[in-house]
N, C-alpha and C positions, 0 to 999 in steps of 0.2 A: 356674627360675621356679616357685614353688609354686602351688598348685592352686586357692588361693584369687585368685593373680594373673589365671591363665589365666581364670579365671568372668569377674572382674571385663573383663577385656579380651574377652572373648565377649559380656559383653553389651555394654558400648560398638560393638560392629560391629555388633551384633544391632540399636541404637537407630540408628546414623550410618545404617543399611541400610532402616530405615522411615522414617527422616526423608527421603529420596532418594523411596523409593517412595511414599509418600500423597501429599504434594502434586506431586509429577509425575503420578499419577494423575489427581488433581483438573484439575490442568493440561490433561492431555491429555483430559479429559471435557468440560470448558469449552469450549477451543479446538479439538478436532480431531472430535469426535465426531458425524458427521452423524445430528440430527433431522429429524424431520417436524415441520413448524411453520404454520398458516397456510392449508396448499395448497403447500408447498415444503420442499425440504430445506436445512435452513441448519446454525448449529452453538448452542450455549447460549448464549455470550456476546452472539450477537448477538438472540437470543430476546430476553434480559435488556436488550439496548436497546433494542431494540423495545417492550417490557410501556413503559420507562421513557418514548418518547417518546409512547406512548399516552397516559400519565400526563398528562405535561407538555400533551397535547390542542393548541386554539389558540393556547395561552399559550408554545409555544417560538418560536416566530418573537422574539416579543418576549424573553424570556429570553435565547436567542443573541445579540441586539442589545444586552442590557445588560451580558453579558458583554464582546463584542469591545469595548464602549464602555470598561470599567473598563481593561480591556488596555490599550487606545489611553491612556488617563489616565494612568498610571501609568506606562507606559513615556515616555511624556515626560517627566514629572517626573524620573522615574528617570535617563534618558538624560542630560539636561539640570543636573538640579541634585545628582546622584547622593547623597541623603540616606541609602542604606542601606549605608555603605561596611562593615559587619560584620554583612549580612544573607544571606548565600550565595543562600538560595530564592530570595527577592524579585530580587536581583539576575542570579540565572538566568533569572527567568521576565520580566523587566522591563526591564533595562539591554540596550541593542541599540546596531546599528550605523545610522547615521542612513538609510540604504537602507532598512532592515528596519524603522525607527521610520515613514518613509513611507508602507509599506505597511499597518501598523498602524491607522495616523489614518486611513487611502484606506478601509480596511476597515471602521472604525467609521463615519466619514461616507455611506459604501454605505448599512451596514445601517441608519442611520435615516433617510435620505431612501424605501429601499427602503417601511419599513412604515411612515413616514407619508406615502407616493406624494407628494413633493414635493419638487422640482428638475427635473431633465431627463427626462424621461419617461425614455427610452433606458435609463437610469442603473436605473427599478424596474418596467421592464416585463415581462409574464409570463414570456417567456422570457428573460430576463435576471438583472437583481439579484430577484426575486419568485423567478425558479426556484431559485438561489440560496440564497439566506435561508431560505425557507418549503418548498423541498421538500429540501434538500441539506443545510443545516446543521443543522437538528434532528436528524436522523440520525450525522452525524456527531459532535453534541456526545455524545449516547447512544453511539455506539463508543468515542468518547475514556474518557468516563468510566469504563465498564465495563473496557473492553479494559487502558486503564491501570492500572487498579487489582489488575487479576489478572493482568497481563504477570509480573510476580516470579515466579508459580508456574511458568513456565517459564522463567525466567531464572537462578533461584536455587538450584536444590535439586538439580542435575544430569541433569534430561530433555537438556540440549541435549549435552552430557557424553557422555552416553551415545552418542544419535542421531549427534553428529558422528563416534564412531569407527566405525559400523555403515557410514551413508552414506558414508564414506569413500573406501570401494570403488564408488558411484558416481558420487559428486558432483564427485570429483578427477579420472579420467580423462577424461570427457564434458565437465564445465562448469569445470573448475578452479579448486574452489569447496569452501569447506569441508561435510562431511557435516551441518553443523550447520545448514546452509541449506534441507537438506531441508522445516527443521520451519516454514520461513518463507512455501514456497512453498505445501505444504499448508492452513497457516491461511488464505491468503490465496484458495485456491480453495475451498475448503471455507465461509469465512467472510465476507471483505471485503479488498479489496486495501490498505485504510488500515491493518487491522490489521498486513499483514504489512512494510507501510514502518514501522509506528510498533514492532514488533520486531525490522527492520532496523537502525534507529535506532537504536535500546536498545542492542543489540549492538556497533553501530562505537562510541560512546563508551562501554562497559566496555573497548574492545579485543579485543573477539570476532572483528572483522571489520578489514582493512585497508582504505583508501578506495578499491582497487579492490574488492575484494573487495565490499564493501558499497554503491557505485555499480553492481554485475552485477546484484544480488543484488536492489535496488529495483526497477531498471529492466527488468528480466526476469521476476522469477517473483511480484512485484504483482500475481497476477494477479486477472480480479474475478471475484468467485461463482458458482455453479452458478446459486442461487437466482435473478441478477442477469441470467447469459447467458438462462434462462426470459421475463425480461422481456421483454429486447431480441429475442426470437428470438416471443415474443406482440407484439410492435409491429408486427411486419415483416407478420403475421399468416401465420408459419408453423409452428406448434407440433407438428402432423404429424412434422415433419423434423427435430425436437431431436435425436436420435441422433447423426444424418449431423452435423448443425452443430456437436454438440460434439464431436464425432470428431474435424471440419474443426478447429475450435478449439485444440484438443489439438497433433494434428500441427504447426501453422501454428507454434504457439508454440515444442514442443519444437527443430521446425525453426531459427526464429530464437534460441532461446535455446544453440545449436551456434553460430551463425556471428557473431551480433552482438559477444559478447565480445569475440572475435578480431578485431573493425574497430575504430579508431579514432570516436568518442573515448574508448571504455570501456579498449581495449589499451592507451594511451596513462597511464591511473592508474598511479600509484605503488602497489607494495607496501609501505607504509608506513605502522603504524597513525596514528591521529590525533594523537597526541604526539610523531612523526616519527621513531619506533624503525622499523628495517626486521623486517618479518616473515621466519620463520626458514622453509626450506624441509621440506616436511611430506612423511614419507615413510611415514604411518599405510595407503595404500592396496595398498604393496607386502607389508604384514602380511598372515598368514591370517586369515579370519575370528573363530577361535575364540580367537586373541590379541588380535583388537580388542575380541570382545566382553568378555574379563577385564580389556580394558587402560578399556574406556569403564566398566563397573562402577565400578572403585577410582578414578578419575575424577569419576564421579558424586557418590559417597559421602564421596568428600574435599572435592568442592564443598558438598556438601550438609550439610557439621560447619560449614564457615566461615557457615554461615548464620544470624543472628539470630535467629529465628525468627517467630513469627505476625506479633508487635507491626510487628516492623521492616517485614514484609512490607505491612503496610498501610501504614506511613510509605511504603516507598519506592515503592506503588504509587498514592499520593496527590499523590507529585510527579511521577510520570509521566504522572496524569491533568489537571494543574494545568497543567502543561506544553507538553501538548496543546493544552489547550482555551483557553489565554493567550496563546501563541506561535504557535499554527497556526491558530485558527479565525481570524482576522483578516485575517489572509494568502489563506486562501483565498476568503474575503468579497472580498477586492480582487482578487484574481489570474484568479477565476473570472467576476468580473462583468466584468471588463476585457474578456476573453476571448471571453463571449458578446455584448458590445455592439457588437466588431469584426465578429464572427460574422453576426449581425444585422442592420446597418447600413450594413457594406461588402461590395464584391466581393472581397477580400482573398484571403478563402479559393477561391472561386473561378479566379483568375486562378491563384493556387499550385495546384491539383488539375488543369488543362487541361494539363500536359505526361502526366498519367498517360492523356490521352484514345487515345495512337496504343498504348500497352500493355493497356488495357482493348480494344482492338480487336484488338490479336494475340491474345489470350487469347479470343478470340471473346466479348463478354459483352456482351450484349443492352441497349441506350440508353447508351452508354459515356460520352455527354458528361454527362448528369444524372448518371451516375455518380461522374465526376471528381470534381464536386462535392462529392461527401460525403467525399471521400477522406481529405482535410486539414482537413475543418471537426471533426474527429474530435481533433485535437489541442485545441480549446475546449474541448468535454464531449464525452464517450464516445454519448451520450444520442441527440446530434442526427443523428449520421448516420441512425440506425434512423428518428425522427422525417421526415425526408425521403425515405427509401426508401418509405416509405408508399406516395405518390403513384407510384413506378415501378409498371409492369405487369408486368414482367417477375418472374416468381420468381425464377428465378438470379438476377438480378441487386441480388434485394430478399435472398438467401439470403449473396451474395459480399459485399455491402456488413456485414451484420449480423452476419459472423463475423471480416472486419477489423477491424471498429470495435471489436471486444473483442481482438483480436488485439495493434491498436495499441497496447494496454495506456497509455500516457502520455498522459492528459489534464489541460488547466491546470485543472478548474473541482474537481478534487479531488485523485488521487495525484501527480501533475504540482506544485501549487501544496504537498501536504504532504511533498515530494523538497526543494523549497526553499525549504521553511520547517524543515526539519529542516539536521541538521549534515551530512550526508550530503553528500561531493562534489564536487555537478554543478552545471551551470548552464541557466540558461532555455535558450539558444542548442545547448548539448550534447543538453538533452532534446527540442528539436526536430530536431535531427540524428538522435539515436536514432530519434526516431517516425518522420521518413522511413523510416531504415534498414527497421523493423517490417515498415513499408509493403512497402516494395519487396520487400521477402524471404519474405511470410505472401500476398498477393497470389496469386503463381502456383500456390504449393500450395492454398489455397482456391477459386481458378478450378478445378484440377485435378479436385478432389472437388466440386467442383460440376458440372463436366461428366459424374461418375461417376452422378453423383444424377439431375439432368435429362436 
């Protein structure tokens, strides 16, 4: 090969080599990089939803509500009369399964009863369709948007590439899980736990992830923020003790995220991508390091050629925000109002948390029946359990409750309702199986470190 081939072919690696590193940097500065923001530490992207639903002020309630409305419209039409049979987008984000067109309409009709307070009260009262609407989907419509639009830079250009041959050597022995999930669980502690279902997502249908694989991977490491556990842990009115709690936090999860896999109904997934190929057995973890990390480089840098570049990047992160915010906010309007109106209304949850009264009392922990209580209402919104520990006296007891209830990870009134509203898997009944599961497994070790503490 003469010398002018060789130049030419050094600098094609020399460009394929910075196409890989800049916007994975970017990537990794958006999504992973913890700021100070506020009075907390969060990450960029979600900074930039926040400035956005400033913006938007008291005009998002209403904004949300016209979007899930045009959702609701069009997927019926759509569903119904199917006018766009050579429109891919509109028919991704529109054409549904008459279940999903249900929830749709439930969700639209929510939100405008919600904020013009008319119908059944129950339906848009404060802690219900209002908490809902007006404190949960403005937030969420500002992550869809952002998060979406910049998901490509970690999807495209070979960050995940990389990271899955590194993590390899952890993710496969302990979770049995590709290294590439590392980067899912991070965003999601680091960030928001919607973020990292809605780059779980992304992932099972490129075929990154098989539907176990990608069932573990929601329902485990979702986890919610740093920023978010500060809340719940200032509700409880214990802010002194954030260390110990997220310590407690930490363990409880790592703890469950060993055993849960291995139970039914997660063991029970197929390993078989979403197209119904079986995935091939991966033996990247029994490599030396210094072979993953050449093997995840050339890896990267060959993903990162197939990639279109900027232009596309913003196409295809416009359909992943379209996506979101057309297919998921809707769902969660209905799924979550539902949720808290049972919450609310009936003893449901109650009667469900009174078998945990005789284990809250082995575990010594101080007013175990108000405890119970909160136990399973935790499966509605993550939120409320803290909201009723209030009233305990008991620290532990306000310390045990406020590090399950992040612990439980799976709630219907956000990552719960965006599990199925994505293609992901699972079902309502699986993910309340899970959340027992949580329950019962995160429980003792968080008693433990609470009796460490008090």
């Amino acid at each position: 090969m003469s010398n002018d081939a060789f130049a030419v072919d050094a600098t094609k690696q020399t460009g394929s080599l910075w196409k890989f590193i800049l916007p994975s940097l970017l990537g990794l500065l958006l999504f992973m990089t913890p700021v100070a923001y506020d009075g907390s530490v969060t990450i960029p992207v979600a900074v930039l939803a926040g400035m956005f639903k400033g913006l938007l002020g008291d005009n998002a309630p209403l904004v949300v509500t016209g979007l899930i409305c045009i959702a609701a419209a069009l997927s019926v039409v759509t569903t119904f009369f199917k006018p766009l049979h050579n429109h891919n987008l509109m028919k991704v984000l529109f054409l549904t399964s008459y279940p999903w067109l249900v929830m749709r309409v439930l969700g639209a009709a929510f939100a405008v009863m919600t904020i013009n307070e008319v119908g059944p009260g129950m339906i848009w009262h404060e802690y219900t369709g209002a908490l809902v609407l007006k404190e949960l989907m403005p937030t969420l419509l500002a992550v869809f948007l952002f998060a979406g639009l910049l998901l490509p830079l970690l999807l495209d250009f070979g960050l995940l590439e990389l990271t899955g041959s590194l993590m390899s050597k952890i993710m496969r022995p302990l979770f049995n899980l590709p290294g590439r999930s590392a980067i899912d669980c991070t965003t999601s502690w680091l960030g928001d736990g919607t973020v990292g279902v809605m780059l779980t997502s992304q992932q099972y249908e490129q075929k990154m992830y098989t539907k176990r694989e990608a069932a573990v991977i929601a329902t485990t490491f979702s986890a919610v923020s740093i920023s978010f556990a500060l809340v719940v842990i200032a509700q409880v009115k214990l802010e002194h003790l954030f260390i110990p709690f997220y310590l407690a936090v930490s363990l409880a999860g790592f703890v469950a995220a060993l055993i849960i896999p291995r139970l039914p109904p997660l063991c029970w997934k197929s390993n078989q991508y979403d197209d119904g190929t079986e995935a091939e057995t991966c033996e990247l973890a029994k490599k030396p390091l210094k072979e993953l990390f050449s093997l995840g480089v050339q890896q990267a840098i060959a993903r990162a050629e197939t990639s279109r570049g900027f232009k596309a990047v913003l196409v295809d992160g416009s359909k992943n925000a379209a996506e979101m915010v057309f297919c998921v906010l809707p769902v969660v309007m209905a799924v979550g109002t539902l949720a808290l109106v049972i919450a609310e209304n009936t003893s449901i949850f109650s009667i469900l948390g009174a078998p945990y009264v005789p284990l809250l009392e082995l575990l010594q922990i101080p007013e175990a029946v108000k405890a119970s209580e909160t136990l399973v209402v935790g499966f509605a919104d993550m939120f409320i359990p803290s909201i009723m520990a209030a009233s305990i006296e008991s620290e532990m007891t306000r310390f045990v409750i406020a590090a399950v209830s992040i612990t439980q990870l799976i709630y219907l009134s956000e990552v719960g309702a965006l599990i199925l509203g994505s293609k992901i898997p699972v079902n309502i009944l699986e993910l309340f199986i899970i959340f027992i599961l949580r329950t019962l497994i995160t429980l003792p070790v968080i008693a433990g470190v609470a009796h460490l503490v008090f």
